[in-house]
Backbone bond lengths (Angstrom), bond angles and torsions (degrees), N, CA, C in turn:
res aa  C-N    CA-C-N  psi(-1)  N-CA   C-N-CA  omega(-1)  CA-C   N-CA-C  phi
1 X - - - 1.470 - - 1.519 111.07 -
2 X 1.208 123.58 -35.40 1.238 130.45 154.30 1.250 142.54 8.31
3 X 1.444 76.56 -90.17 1.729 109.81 177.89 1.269 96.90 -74.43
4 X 1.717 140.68 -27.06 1.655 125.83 -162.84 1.547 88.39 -73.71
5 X 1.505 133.32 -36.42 1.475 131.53 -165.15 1.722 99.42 -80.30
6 X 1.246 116.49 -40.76 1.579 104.05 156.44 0.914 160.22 -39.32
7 X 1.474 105.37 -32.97 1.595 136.22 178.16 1.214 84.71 -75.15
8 X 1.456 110.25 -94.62 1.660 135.59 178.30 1.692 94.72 13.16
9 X 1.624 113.58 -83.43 1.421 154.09 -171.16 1.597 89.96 -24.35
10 X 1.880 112.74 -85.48 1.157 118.73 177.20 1.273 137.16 -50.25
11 X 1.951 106.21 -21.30 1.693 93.26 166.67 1.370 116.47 -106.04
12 X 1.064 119.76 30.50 1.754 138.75 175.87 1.702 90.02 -59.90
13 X 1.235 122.99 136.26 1.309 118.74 -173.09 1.940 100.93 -90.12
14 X 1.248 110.81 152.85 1.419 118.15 -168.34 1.655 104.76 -101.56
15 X 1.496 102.77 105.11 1.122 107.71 -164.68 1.900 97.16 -121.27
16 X 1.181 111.46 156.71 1.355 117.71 175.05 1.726 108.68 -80.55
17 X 1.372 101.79 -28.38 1.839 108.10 179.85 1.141 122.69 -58.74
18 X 1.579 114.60 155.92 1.096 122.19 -157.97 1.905 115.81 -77.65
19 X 1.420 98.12 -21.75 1.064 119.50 172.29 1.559 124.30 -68.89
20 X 1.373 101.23 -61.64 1.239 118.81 175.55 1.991 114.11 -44.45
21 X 1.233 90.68 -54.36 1.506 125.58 155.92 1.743 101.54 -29.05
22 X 1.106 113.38 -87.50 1.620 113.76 169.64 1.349 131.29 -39.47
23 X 1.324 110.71 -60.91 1.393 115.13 144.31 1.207 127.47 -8.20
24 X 1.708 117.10 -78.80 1.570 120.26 177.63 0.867 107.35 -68.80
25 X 1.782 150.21 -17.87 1.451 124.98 167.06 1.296 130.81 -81.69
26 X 1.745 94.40 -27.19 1.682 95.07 161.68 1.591 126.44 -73.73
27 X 1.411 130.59 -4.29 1.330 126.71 160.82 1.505 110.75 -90.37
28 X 1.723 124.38 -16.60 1.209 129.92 153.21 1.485 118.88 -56.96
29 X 0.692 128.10 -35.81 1.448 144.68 173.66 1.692 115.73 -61.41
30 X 1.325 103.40 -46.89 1.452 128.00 173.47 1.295 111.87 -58.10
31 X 1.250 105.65 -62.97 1.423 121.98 -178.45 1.471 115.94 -64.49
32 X 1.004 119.66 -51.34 1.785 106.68 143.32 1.511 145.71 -65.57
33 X 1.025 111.95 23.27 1.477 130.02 165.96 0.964 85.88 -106.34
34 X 1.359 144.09 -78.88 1.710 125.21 -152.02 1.463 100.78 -74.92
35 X 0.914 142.96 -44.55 1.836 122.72 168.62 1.511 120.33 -25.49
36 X 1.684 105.93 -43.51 1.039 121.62 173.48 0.800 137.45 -41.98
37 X 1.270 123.76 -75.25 1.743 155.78 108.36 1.857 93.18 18.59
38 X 1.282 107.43 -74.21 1.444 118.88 -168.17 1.802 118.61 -53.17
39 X 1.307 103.32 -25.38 1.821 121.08 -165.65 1.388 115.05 94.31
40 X 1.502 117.39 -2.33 1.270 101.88 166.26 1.212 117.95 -95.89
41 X 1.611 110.59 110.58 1.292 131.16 -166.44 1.658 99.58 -75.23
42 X 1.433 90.83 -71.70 1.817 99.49 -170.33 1.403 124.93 -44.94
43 X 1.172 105.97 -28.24 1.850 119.82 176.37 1.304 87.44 -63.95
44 X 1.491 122.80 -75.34 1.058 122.64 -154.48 1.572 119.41 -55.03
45 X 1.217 112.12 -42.30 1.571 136.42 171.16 1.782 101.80 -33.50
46 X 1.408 90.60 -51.14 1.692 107.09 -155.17 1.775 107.89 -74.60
47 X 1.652 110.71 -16.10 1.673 117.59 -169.99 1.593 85.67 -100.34
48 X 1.316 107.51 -50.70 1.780 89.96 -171.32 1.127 106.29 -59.34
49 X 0.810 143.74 -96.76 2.128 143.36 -179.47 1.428 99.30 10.90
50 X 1.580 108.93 -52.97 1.279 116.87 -171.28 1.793 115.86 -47.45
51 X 1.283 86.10 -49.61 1.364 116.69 -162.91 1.508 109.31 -64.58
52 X 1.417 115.42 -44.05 1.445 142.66 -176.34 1.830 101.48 -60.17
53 X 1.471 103.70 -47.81 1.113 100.45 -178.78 1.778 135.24 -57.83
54 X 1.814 95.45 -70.70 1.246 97.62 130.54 1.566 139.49 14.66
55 X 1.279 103.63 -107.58 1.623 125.65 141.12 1.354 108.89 -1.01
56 X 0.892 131.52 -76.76 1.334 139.06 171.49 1.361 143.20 -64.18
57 X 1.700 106.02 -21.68 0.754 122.12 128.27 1.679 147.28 -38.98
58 X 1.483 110.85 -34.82 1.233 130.56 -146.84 1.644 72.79 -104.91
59 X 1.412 142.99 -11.49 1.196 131.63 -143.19 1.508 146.81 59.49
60 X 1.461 109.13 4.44 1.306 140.99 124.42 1.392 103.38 32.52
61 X 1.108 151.75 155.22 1.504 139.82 102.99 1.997 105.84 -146.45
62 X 1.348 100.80 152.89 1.300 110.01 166.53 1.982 116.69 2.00
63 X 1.173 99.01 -42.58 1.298 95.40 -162.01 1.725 105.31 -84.56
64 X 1.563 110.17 10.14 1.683 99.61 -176.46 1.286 103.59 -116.27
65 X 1.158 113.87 121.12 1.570 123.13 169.36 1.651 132.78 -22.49
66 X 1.329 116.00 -26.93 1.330 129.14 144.54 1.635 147.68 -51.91
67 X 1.679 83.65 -51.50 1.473 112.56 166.23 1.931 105.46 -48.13
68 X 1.603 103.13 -58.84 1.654 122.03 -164.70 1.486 82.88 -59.58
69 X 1.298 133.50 -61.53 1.866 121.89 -136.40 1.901 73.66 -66.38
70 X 1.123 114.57 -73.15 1.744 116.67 -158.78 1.714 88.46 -40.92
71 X 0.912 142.53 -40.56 1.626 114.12 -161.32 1.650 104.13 -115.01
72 X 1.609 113.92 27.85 1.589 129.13 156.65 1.635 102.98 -68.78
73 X 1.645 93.59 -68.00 1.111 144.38 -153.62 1.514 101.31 -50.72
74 X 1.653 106.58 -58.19 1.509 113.30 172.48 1.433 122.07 -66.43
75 X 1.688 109.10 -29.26 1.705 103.04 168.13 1.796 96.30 -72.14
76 X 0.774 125.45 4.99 1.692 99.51 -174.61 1.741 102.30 -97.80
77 X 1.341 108.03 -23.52 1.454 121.94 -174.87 1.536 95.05 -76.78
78 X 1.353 135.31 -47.81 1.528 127.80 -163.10 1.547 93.29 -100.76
79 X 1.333 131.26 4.72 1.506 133.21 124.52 1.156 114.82 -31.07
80 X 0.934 102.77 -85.87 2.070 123.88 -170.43 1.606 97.98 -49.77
81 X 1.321 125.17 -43.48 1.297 112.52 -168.80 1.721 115.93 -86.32
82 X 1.420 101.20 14.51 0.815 78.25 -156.08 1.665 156.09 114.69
83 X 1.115 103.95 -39.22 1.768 123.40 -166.14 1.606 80.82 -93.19
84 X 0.971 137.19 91.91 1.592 135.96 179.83 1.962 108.80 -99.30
85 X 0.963 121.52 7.69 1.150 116.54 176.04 1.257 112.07 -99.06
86 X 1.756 127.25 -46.29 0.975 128.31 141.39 1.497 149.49 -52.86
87 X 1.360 100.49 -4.76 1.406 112.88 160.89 1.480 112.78 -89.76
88 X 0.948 102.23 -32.26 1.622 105.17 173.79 1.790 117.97 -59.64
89 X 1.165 100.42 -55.34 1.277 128.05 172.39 2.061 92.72 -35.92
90 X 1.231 108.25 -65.71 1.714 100.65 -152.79 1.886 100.13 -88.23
91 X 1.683 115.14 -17.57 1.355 119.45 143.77 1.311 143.99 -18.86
92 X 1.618 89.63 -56.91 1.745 113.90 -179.18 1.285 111.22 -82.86
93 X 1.563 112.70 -22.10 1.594 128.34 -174.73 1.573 98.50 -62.48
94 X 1.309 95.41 -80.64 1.413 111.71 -178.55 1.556 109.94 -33.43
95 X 1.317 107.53 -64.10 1.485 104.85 -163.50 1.593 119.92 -51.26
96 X 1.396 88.21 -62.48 2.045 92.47 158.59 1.542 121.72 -39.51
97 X 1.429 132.75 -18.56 1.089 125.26 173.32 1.038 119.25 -98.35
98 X 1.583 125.12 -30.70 1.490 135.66 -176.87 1.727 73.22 -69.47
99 X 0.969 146.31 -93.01 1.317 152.83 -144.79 1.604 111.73 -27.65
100 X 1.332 81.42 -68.01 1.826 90.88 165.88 1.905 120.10 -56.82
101 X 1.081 105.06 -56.70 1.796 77.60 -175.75 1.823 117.85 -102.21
102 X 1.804 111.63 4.44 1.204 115.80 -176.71 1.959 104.96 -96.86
103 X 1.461 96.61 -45.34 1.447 92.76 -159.70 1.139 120.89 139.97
104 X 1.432 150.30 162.52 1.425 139.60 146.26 1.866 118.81 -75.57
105 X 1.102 79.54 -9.65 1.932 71.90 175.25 1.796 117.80 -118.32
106 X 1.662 93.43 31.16 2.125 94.75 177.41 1.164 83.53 -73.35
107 X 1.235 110.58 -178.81 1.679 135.23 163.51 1.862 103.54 -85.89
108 X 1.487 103.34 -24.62 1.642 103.35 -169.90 1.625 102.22 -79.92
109 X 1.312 118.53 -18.86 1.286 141.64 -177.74 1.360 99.38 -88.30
110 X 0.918 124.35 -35.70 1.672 117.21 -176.61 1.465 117.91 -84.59
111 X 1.447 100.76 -42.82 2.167 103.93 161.82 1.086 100.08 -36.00
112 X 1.730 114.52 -61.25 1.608 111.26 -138.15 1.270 104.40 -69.69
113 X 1.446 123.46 -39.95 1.364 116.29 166.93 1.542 133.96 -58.71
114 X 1.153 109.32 -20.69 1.641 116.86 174.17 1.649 107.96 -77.52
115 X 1.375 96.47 -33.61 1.376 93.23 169.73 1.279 121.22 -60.83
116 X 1.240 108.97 -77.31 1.315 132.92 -168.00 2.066 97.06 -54.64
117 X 1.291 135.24 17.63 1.359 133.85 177.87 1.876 86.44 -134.42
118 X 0.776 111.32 -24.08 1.788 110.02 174.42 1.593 101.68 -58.95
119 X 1.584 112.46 -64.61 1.388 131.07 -170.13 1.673 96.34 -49.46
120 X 1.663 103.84 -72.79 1.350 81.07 170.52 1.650 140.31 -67.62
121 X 0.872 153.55 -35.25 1.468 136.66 131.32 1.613 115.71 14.66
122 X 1.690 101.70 -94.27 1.616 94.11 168.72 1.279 137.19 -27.42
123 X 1.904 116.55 -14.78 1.718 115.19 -166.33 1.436 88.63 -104.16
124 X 1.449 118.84 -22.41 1.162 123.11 -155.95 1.372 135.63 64.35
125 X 1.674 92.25 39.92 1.779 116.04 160.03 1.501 89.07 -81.37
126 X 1.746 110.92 97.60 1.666 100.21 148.21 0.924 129.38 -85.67
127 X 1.603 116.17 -31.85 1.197 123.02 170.95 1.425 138.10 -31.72
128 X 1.186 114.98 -25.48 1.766 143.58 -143.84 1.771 87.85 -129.90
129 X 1.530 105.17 -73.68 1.708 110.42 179.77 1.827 96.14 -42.76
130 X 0.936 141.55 -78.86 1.597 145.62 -131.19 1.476 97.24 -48.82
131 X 1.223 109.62 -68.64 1.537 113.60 -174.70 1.510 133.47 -59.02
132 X 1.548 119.74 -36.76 1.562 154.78 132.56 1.564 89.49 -19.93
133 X 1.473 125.04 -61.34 1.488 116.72 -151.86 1.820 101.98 -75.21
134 X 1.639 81.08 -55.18 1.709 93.73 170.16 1.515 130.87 -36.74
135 X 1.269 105.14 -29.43 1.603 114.49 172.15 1.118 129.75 -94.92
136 X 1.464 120.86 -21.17 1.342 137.44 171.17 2.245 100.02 -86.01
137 X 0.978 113.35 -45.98 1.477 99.67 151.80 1.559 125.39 -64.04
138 X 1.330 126.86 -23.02 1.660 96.38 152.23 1.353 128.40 -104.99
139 X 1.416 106.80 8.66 1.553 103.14 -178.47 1.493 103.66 -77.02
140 X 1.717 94.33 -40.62 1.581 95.49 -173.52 1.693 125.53 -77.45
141 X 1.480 130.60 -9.10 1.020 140.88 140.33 1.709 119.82 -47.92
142 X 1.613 113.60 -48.66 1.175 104.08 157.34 1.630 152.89 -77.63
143 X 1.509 101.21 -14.57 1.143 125.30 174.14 1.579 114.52 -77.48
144 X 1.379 106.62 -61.05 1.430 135.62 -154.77 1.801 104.81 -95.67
145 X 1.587 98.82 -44.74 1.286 87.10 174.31 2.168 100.15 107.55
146 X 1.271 100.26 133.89 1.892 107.28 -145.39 1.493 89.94 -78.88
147 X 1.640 144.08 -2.21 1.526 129.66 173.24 1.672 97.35 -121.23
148 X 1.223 119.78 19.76 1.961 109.22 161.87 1.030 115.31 -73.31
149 X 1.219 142.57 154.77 1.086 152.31 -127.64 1.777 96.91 -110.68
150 X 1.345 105.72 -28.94 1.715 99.44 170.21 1.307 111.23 -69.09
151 X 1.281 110.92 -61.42 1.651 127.62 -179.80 1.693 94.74 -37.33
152 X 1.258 139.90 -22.86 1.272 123.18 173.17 1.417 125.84 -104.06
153 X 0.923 91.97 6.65 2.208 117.44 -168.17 1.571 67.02 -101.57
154 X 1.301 122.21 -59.17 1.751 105.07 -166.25 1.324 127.03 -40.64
155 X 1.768 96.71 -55.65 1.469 118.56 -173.99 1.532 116.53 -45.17
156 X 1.519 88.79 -62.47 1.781 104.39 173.75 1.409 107.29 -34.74
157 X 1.323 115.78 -73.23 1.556 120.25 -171.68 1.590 111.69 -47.96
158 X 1.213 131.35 -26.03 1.205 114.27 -167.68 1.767 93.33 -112.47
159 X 1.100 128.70 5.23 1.414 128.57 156.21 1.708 114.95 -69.95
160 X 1.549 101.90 -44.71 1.115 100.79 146.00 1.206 153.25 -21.54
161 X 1.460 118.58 -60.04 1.211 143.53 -163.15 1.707 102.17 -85.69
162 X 1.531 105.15 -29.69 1.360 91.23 -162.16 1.441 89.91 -104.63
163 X 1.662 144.41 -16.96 1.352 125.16 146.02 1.514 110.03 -45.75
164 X 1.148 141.23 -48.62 1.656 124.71 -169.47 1.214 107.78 -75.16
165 X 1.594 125.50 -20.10 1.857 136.91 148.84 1.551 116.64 -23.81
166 X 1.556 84.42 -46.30 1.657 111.43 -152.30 1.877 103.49 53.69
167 X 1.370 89.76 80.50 1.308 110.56 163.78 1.064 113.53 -144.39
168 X 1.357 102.33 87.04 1.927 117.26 -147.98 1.829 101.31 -95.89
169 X 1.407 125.55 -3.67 1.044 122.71 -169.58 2.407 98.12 -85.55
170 X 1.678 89.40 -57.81 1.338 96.29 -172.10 1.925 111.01 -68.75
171 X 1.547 101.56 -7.48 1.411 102.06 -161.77 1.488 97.59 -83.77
172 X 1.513 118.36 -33.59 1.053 123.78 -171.85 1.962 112.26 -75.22
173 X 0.901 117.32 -42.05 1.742 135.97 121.31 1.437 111.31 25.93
174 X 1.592 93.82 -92.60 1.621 117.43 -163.70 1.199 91.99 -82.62
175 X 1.578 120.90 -47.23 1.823 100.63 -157.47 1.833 107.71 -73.02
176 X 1.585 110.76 -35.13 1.519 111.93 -176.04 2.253 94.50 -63.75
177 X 0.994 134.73 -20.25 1.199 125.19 177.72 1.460 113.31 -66.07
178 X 1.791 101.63 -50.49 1.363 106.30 -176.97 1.328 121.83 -75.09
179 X 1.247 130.75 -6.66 1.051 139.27 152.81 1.247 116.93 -45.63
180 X 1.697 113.85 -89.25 1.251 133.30 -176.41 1.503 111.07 -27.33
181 X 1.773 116.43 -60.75 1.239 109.90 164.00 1.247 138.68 -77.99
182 X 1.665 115.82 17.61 1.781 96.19 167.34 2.295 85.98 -106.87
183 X 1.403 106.08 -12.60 1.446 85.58 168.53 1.361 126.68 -63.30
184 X 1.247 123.72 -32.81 1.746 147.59 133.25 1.643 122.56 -3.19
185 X 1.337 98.22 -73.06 1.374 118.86 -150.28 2.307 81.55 -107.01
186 X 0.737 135.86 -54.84 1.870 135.55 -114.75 2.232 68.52 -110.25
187 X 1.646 110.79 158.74 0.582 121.18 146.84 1.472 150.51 -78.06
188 X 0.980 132.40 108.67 1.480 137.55 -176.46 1.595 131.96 0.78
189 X 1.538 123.00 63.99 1.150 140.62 -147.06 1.066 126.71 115.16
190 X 1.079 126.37 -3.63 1.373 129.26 -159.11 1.454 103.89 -75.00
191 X 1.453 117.51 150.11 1.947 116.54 -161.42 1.767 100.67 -78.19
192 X 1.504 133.21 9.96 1.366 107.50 165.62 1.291 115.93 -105.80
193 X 1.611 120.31 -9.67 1.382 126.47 169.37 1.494 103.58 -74.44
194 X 1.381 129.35 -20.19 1.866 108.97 -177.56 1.833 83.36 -93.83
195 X 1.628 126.15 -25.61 2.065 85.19 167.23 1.226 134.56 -106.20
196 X 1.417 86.56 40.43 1.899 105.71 168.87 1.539 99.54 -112.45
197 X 1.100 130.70 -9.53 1.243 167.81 162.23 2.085 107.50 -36.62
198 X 2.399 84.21 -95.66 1.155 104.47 156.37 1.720 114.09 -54.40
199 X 1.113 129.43 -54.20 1.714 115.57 -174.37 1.454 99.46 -49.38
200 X 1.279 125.10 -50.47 1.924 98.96 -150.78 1.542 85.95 -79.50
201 X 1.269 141.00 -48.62 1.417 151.40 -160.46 2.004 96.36 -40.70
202 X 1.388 105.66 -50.73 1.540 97.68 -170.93 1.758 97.98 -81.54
203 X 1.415 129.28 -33.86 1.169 105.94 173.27 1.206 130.20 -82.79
204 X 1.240 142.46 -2.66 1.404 154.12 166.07 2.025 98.61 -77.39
205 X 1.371 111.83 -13.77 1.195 110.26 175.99 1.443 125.61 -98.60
206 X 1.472 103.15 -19.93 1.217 124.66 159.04 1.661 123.40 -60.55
207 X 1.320 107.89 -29.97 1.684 125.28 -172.96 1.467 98.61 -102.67
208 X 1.364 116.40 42.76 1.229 97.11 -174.92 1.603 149.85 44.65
209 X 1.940 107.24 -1.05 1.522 98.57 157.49 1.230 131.56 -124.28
210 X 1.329 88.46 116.53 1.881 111.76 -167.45 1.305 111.36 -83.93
211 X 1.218 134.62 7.33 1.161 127.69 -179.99 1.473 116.48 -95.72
212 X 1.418 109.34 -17.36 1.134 130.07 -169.00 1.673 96.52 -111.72
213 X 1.132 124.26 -41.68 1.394 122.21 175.26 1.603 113.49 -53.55
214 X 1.624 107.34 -53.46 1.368 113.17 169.16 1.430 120.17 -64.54
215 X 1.015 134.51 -21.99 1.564 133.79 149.44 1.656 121.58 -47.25
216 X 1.355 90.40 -30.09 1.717 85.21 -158.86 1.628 91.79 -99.80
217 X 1.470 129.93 -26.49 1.376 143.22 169.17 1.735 112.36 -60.72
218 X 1.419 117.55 -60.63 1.213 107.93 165.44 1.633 118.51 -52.04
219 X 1.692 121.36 -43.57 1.198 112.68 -178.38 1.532 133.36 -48.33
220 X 1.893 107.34 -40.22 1.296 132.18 157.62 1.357 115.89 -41.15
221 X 1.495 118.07 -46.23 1.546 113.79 -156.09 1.824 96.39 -87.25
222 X 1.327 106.84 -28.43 1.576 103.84 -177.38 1.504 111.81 -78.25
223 X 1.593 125.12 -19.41 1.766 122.56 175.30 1.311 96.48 -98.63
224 X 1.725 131.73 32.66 1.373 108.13 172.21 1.531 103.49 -92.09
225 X 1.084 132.45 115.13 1.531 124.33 124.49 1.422 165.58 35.79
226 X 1.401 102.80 -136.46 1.321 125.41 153.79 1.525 104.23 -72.51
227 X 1.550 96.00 156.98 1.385 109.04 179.80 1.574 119.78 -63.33
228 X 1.526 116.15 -33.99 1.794 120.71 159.95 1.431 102.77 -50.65
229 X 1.260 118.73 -54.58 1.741 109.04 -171.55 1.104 86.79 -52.60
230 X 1.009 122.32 -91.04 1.961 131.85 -138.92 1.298 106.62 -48.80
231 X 2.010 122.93 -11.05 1.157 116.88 -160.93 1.755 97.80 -99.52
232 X 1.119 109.30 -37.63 1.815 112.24 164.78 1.449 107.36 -65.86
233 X 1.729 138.24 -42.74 0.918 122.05 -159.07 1.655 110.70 -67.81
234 X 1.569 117.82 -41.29 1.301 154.07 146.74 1.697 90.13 1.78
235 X 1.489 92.21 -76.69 1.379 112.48 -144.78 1.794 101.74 -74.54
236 X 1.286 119.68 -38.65 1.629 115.00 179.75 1.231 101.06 -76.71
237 X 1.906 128.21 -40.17 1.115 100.38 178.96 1.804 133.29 -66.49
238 X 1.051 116.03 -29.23 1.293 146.90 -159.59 1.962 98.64 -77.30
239 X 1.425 113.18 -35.48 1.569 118.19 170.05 1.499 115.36 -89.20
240 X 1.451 112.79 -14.26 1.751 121.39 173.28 1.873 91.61 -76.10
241 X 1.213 95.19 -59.94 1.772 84.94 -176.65 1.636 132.20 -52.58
242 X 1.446 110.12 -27.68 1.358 140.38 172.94 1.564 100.25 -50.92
243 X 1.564 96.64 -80.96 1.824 97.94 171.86 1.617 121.96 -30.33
244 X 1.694 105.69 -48.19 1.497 92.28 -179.49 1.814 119.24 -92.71
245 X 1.610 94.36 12.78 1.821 81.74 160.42 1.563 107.29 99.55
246 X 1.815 108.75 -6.64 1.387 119.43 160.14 1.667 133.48 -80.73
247 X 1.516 102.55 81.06 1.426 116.40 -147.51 1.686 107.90 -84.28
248 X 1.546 99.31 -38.91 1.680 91.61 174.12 1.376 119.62 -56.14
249 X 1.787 98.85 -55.74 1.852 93.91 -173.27 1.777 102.90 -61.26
250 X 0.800 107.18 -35.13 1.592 114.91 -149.17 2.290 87.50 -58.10
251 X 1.299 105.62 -39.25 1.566 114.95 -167.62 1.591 109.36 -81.66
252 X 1.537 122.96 -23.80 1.543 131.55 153.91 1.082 113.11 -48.03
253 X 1.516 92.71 -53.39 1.875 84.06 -162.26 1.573 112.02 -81.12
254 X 1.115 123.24 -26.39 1.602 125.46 166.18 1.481 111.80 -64.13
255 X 1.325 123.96 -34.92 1.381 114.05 -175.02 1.768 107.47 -72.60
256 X 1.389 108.78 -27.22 1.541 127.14 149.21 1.554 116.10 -31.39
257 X 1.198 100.42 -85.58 1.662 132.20 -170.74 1.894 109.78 -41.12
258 X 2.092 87.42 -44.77 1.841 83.35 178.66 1.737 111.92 -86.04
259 X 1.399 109.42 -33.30 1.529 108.62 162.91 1.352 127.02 -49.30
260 X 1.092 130.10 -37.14 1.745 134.80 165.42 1.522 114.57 -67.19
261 X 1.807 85.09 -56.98 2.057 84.21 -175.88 1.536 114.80 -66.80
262 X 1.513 111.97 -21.93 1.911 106.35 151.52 1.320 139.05 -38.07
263 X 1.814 90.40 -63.19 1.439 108.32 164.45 1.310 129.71 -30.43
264 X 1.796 103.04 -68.50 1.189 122.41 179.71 1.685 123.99 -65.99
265 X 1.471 111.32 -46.92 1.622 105.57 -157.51 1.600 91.61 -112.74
266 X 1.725 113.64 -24.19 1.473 91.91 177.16 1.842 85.38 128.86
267 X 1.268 112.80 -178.84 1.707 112.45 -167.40 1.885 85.15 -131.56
268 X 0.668 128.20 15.49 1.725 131.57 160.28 1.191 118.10 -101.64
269 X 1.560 125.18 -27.14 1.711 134.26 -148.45 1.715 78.97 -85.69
270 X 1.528 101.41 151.70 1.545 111.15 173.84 1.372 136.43 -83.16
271 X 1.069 91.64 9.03 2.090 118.40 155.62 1.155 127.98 -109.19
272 X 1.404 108.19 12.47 1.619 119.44 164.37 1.279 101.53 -99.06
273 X 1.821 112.52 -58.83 1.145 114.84 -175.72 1.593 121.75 -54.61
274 X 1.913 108.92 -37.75 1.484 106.66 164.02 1.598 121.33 -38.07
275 X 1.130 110.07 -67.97 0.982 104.74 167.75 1.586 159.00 -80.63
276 X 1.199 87.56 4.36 1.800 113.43 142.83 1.560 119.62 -53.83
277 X 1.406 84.88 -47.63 1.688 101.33 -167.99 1.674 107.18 -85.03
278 X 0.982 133.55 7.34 1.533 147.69 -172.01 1.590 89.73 -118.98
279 X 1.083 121.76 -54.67 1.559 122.74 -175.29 1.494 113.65 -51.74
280 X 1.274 103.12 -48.53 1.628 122.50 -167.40 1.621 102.98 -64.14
281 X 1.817 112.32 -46.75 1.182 115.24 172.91 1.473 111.88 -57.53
282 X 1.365 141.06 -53.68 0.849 162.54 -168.18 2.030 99.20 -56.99
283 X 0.800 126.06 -70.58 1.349 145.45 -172.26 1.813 97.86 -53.45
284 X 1.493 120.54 -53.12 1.638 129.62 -165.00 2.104 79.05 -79.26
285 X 1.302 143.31 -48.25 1.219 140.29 -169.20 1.637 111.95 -40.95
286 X 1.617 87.84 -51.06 1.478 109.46 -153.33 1.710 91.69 -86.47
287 X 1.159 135.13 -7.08 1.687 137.06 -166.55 0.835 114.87 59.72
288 X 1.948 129.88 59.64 1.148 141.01 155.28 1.448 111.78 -112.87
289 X 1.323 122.04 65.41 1.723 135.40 -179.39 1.078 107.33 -50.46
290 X 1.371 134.81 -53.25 1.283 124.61 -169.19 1.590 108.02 -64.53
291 X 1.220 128.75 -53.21 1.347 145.43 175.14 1.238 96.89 -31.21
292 X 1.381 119.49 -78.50 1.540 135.37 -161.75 1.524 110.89 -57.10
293 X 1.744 120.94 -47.14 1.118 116.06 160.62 1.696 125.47 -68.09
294 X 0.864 112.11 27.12 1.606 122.48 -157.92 1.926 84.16 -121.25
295 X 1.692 117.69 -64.83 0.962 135.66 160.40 1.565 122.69 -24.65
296 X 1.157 105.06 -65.62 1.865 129.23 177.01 1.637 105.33 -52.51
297 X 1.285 101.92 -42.91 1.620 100.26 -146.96 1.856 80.93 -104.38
298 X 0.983 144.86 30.21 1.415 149.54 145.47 1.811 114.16 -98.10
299 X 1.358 83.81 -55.16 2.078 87.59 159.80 1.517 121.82 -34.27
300 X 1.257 101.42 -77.54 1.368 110.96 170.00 1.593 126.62 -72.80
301 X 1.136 116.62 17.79 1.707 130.59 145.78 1.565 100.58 -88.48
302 X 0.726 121.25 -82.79 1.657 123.84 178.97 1.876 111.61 4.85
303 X 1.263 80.46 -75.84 1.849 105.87 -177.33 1.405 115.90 83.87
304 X 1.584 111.12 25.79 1.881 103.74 170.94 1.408 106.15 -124.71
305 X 0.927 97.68 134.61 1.856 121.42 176.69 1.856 98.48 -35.00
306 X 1.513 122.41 132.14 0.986 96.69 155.34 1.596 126.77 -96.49
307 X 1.577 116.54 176.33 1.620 109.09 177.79 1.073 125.28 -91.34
């Protein structure tokens, strides 16, 4: 899909107009959402800036609906990477503005808030995320309607929130709901049914049933994908096995999980280091000390928090 917004991009005709002008930033714009989507952060990183500039050029400011998607778009990229303080930062931007001239019940108003409670999530402001999530699950049931495909990106996320709560009764709740309906509604593989997948899999593991957790964990790791899927699926399945004391597979598949998520995001990004740090546990479990301290003492070379 990529490359179709690439092409597109490059035969956009090169016009001095102001229009034309708009034009190429809104398929710029495009084209970095699916990079996004894709894991290529830095590409993407590198067109929005672009884009921002531009933008500003054009005379732009905060208050034009264009301006917001390009600087959604870029907190969602320093999302992915990671850099979560600064995503937060252009989160809160947005949201306060959609707020101000859209409303609390747009749909453009309702991203920004799911977003901007995602970001926090990752820092592990629940406090702040829980309620944020809570509202963007009924706005978007009322807006959007309770089987759209956001309204279930919602659900998930705040099933989320209340497993890292450890409020394993309601978490198990929301996430077995959101499941059921993107198996419903989402096509057959599709990457938000394997992390409705991973969500109920760690909370059904939390309640003590693993038999069913490991069902739903192996199922994830076999519809992964892309190398990000396979690199989370890797990684939840591989710490479900840990818990029950399955140390060989459980240490394959992480030595897996950090070799790809290297590849891919880099050996600093905080899903490399996660799973460094799952490995390391994994390795001191199984009575491989040297390994594990070998593990540890690369973590803390790094120097970034993991998520």
């Amino acid at each position: 899909m990529a490359q179709v917004f690439q092409k597109a991009m490059e035969a956009a005709p090169a016009s001095s107009s102001t229009e034309h002008l708009r034009k190429d930033l809104a398929t710029k714009d495009s084209l970095a959402a699916v990079l996004t989507k894709s894991g290529r952060w830095d590409e993407a990183e590198a067109i929005l800036r672009e884009v921002l500039k531009a933008r500003e050029t054009l005379g732009q400011t905060i208050a034009d609906e264009d301006m917001l998607m390009t600087m959604n778009n870029l907190g969602a990229v320093l999302n992915s990477q990671g850099r979560f303080s600064e995503a937060e930062i252009l989160h809160r931007q947005v949201l306060e503005a959609d707020e101000k001239s859209l409303g609390s019940e747009h749909t453009d108003t309702i991203t920004s808030m799911n977003n901007l409670a995602d970001v926090l999530t990752r820092q592990g402001k629940l406090d702040e995320a829980e309620p944020m999530q809570r509202q963007v699950v009924a706005l978007s049931k009322q807006v959007r309607g309770p089987e759209h495909p956001e309204t279930l990106s919602a659900m998930g996320n705040l099933g989320d929130i209340l497993l890292r709560q450890k409020k394993y009764e309601e978490a198990e709740t929301v996430s077995q709901a959101a499941l059921e309906l993107r198996r419903k509604v989402l096509r057959e593989g599709h990457p938000e049914i394997a992390s409705s997948l991973n969500n109920l899999a760690a909370v059904l593991s939390k309640r003590g049933k693993f038999d069913e957790a490991e069902a739903l964990h192996r199922e994830q790791y076999a519809l992964a994908q892309t190398n990000l899927e396979k690199i989370g699926s890797m990684s939840g399945l591989a710490r479900f096995l840990s818990s029950r004391g399955h140390y060989d597979e459980a240490e394959t598949l992480l030595q897996d999980a950090v070799k790809m998520s290297t590849g891919e995001l880099g050996p600093n990004h905080p899903t490399t280091r996660s799973a460094m740090s799952d490995l390391g546990d994994v390795l001191l479990r199984n009575g491989k000390y040297q390994g594990a301290e070998d593990v540890q003492r690369k973590i803390l070379r790094a120097g970034v928090a993991v998520a």
